[in-house]
N, C-alpha and C positions, 0 to 999 in steps of 0.2 A: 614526430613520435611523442605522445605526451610522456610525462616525466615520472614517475615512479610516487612522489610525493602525491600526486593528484590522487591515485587508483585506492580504495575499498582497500583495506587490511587487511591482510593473510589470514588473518583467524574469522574475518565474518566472512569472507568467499569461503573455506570451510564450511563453517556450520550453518551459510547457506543451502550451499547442496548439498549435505548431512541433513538441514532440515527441511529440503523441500520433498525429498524419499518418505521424511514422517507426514505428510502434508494429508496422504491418503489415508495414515490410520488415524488421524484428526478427528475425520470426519465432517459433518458440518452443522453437528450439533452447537448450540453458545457453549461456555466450560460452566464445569461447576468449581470453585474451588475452596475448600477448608474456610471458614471465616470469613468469605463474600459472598455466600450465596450463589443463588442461579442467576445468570445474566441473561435478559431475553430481549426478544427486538420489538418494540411497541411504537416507536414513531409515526406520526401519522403525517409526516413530509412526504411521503413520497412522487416519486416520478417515471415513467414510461419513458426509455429512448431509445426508439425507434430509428433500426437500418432503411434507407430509401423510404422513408416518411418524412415532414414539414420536420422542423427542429422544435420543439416544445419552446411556447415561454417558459421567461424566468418565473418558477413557481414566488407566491409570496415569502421571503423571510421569517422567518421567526423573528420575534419582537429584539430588535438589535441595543446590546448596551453599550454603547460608546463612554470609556472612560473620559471624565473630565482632571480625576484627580487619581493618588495613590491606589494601587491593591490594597486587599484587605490585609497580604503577604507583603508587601511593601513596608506599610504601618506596621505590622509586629515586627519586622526587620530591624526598625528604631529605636526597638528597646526587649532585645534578646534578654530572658530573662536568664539570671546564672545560676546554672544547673545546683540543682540544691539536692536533690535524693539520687541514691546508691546508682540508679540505671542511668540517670542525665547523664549523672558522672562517669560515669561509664561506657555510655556510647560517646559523650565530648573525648573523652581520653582515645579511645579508638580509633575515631574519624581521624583527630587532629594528627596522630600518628601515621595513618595512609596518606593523609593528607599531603603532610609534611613528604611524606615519599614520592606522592604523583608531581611534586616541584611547583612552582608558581604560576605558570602556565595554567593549570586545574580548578577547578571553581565546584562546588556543592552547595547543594540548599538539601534539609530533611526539614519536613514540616506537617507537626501533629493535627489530622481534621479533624479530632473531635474535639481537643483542646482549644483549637482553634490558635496556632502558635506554632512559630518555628521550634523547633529543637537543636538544630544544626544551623552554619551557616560561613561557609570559607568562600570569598568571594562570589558572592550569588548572581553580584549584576552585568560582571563580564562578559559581552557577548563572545560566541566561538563557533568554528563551524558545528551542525547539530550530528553530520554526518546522518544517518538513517533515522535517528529518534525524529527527525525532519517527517518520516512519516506520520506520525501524530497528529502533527497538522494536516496534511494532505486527509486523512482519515477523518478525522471530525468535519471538515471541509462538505468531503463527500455525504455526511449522516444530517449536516446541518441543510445542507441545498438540497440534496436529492433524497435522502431517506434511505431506510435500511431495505426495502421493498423494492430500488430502481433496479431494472434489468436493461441487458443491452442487449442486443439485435442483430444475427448477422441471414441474411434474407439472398435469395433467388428470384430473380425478376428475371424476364422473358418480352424482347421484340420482336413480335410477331404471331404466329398464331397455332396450335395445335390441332391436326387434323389424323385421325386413324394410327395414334398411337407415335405420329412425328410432330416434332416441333419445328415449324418453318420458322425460321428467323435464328438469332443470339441468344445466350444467357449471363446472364449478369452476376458473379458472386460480389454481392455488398457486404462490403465489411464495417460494422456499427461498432468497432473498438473493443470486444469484447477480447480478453486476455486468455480468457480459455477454449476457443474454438482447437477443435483439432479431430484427430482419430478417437475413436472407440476404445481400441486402446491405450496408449498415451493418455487418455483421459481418468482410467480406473487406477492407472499406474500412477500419476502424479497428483492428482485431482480426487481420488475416493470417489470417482463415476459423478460429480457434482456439476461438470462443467456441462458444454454446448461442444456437439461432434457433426461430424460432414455426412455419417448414417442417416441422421434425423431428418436432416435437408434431402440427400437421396430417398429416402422411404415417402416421404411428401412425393414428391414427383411421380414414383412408380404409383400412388395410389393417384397420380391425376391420369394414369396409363402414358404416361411419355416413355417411351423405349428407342428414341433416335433424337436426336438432335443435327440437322441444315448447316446451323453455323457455326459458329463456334463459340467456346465458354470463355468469357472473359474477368478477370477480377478488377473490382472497382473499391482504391482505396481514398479515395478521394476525401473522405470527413475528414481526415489530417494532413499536415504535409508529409511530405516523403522523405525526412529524416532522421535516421534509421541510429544516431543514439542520443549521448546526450550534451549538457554544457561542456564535461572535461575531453569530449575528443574533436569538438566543435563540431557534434552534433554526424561526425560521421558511425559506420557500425561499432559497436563497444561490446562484444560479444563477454569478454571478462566478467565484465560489471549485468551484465543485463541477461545474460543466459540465452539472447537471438537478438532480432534485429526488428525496433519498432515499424510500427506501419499500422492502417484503421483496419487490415484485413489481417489478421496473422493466425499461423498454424504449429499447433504442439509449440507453443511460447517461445513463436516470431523462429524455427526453423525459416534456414536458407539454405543458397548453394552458390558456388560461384558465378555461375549464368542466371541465374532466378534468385531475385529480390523474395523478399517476404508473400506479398501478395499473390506473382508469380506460382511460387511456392505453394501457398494454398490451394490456388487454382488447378495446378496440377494434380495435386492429392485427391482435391476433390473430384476431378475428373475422373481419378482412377478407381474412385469409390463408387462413382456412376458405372463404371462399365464392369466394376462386378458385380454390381447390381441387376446387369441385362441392360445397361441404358449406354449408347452408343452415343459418344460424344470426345472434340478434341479440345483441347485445352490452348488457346493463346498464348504466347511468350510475352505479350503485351498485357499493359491494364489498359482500363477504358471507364469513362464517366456514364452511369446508365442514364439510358435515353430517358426523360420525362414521362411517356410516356408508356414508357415497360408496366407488363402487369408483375403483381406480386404473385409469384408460383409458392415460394415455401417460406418457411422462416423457422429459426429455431433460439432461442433464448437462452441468456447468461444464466447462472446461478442469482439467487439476489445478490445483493451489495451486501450485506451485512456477511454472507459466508464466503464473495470475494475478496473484503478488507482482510479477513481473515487470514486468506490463502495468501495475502499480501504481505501481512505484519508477521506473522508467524515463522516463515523461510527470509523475513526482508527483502523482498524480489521488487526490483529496481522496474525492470520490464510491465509489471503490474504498476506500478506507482505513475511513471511517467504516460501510461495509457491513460488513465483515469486522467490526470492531469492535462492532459491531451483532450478528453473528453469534458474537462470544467471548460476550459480554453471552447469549445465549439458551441455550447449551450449558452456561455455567461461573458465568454472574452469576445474577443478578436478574431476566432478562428484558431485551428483545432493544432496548435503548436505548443511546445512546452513553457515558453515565456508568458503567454497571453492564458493558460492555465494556472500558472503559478501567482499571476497577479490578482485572480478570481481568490484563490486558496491566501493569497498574503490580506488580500480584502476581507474577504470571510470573515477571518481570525482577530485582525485588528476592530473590527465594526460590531461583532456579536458578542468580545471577550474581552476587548480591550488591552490585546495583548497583540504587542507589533514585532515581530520578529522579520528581517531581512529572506523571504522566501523566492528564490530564482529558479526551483524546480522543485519536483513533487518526491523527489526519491532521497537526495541532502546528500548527491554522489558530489558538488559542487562546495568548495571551499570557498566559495562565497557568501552562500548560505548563511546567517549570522542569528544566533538565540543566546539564552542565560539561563541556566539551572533558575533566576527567579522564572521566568519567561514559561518556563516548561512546569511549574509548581502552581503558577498563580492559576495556568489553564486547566490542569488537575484537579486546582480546588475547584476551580469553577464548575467544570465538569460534573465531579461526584455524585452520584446520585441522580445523576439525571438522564431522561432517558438515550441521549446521543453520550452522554459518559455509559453508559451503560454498555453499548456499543462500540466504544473503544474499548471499555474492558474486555468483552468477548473476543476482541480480536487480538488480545494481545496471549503472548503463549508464559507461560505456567517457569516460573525459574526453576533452573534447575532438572526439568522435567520436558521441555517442550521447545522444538524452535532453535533458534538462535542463541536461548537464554538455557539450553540443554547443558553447558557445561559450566555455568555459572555458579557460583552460591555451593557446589556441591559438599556436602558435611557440614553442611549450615544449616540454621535454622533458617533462612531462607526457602530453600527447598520446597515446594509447593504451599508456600504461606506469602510469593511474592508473583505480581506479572511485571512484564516489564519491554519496553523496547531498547536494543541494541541503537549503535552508531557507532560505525567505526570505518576512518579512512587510516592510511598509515599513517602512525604516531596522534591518530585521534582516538580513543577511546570513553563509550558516553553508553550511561546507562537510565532511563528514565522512567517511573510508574507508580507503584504502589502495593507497600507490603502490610498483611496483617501483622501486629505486633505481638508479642507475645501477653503485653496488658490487656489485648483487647481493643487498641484503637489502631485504625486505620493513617498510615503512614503515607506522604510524596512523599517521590524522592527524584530528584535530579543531580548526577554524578558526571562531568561533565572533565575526565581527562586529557591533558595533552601534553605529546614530549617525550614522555615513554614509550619503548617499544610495544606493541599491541599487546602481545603476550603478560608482559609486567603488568600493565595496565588493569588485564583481566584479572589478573590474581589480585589485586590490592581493589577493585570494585566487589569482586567474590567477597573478600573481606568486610568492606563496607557494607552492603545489601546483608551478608549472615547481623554485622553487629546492630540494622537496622530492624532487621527482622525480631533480633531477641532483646531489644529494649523493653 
């Protein structure tokens, strides 16, 4: 039985599934928000990945900067300047007062980008678990390798051959990892109609005239291993944390059952979606590796990447994080597990940003996981303005207003003048992004507490994030 200490904070399983219900009126438009403009998706990285097709090469890099020496956040760090006008003085006096409250344990950096200069700074270089701000990484990871344009894949293949309306032979449901396959329903419900449904795949079929199927349907989740959570339950179901149970096939986000696994699971669905369709077919208890030489019958496609980070970061859904991560692991790793994806995502970061952070999963449900309010700042600045920062911005949700970050900030100037990502395991509380300031200049900020109860924690970040917002 894992311990209590390990598991996701009271308050962000809350306003996870508080904000995965907002997820649909989202939409999947970028945001606009007061004082950063529109955020749009323009990278020209992108990538096709293909269910039961070859595995893509590694597309080329982006030109990689490998640090030799300090940050540019590093170097101002050496010589903080002392607050000299009414606001320094005023948000120093503020900070150091929460500060002083979240205990020693707690680290922050705030740091002005157009100033080019820190503002803040109580222990910056402390590494701690990131808890979910961990996505951050995992998200630029995915804009930086694959683009905002990669879609995934979950496709229908067929052994055998179709004659007078029957399919002699098997069918194959391949699951290419995509996080949103599911029902028609379930999909407008949770997803604002953006996702990949088992209709689409069925209506292919009936327009090839198949109305029987010989053998049987089988699901094929073979692009990953078969374990179904994550680091803290050593990798068995984590239903808690992750809202279903991983697998490269999964349906209405990785549902199960006690006799059916994920894949299973889907397969059945799908079958049943087949036969209210007119198409007669039975469903496996088994999965199965599609034959080589199966034709491709249907396929139906993920949302892009750009409006999946979204659907990611927004509710912090663990289940989406460690899929994709799953998904760098098959393309770049070792094969399609969570370790051998997170070493792709810990590479990425360290090679193009020069910022090394301890990454052992894609979700930062792992207290091993190790960053530093500098760590999460220096990548920000880097970011800014560019067009994969741009990309995180869009995917991050609105304070105060949106997401995870819905009850934050509230009566603050914070309030739709910040974005921001969540992290929080019990007694970790960590808030990370960028707020317009009331002068006009564009704020990081990395808040990175621990030790206090979640709840406390949140009130005295509220505090923070409003005092950064109205410097």
């Amino acid at each position: 039985m894992r311990r209590s200490a390990h598991r996701r904070g009271a308050g962000e399983r809350l306003r996870h599934w508080l904000a995965v219900g907002l997820v649909c009126a989202l939409g999947v438009a970028a945001i606009t928000l007061a004082g950063f403009g529109s955020f749009t998706h323009t990278s020209d990285n992108d990538a096709q990945v293909d269910a039961g097709l070859p595995v893509p090469t590694h597309p080329a890099p982006l030109t990689p900067r490998p640090r030799t020496g300090p940050s540019a956040v590093q170097i101002a760090l050496t010589h903080v300047p002392k607050s000299t006008t009414t606001d320094e003085r005023s948000l120093d006096a503020a900070m150091d007062r929460w500060m002083k409250a979240a205990g020693p344990a707690s680290g922050a950096l705030v740091y002005d980008m157009d100033s080019k200069a820190p503002l803040y700074a109580d222990r910056p270089t402390v590494r701690r678990p990131p808890a979910s701000v961990e996505k951050i990484f995992t998200t630029v990871s995915l804009m930086r390798i694959l683009g905002p344009s990669a879609r995934l894949h979950t496709a229908v293949l067929g052994s055998g051959d179709l004659r007078h309306g029957v399919w002699h032979g098997n069918l194959y449901l391949h699951g290419g990892g995509d996080p949103t396959f599911g029902d028609a329903g379930f999909d407008r419900t949770w997803y604002g109609g953006a996702g990949s449904t088992a209709s689409e795949l069925v209506a292919q079929l009936r327009r090839m005239r198949i109305r029987r199927v010989t053998g049987w349907v089988y699901g094929d989740e073979s692009l990953f291993d078969d374990r179904r959570g994550g680091l803290i339950t050593n990798y068995a179901p984590d239903t808690p944390d992750f809202g279903g149970w991983l697998s490269a096939l999964t349906y209405d986000h990785g549902s199960a059952l006690k006799h059916l696994g994920p894949a299973q699971f889907a397969t059945r669905e799908f079958t049943i979606t087949m036969r209210g369709a007119g198409i007669t077919a039975r469903a496996s208890k088994h999965t199965a590796t599609t034959p080589q030489d199966a034709k491709l019958l249907a396929e139906v496609n993920s949302p892009p990447l750009s409006v999946m980070t979204r659907l990611m970061d927004v509710p912090s859904d663990d289940l989406f994080a460690e899929m994709f991560t799953k998904q760098l692991g098959v393309l770049f790793g070792t094969g399609g597990t969570i370790s051998s994806g997170a070493r792709v995502i810990q590479g990425t970061i360290a090679s193009s940003y020069g910022v090394h952070p301890t990454i052992l999963d894609g979700s930062g449900l792992s207290r091993d996981d190790r960053t530093s309010p500098l760590e999460i700042v220096d990548l920000l600045r880097e970011l800014w303005h560019t067009p994969i920062g741009n990309e995180l911005s869009a995917s991050l949700p609105i304070v105060g207003k949106q997401g995870t970050v819905q009850t934050i900030g509230l009566k603050t100037a914070a309030v739709g003048r910040c974005i921001a990502k969540t992290g929080t395991l019990d007694d970790v509380t960590n808030l990370a992004g960028y707020c317009h300031a009331k002068d006009g200049h564009t704020l990081a900020f990395g808040l990175f507490v621990d030790g206090p109860p979640n709840w406390t924690a949140l009130t005295l970040e509220s505090d923070m994030v409003g005092a950064i917002a109205r410097y």
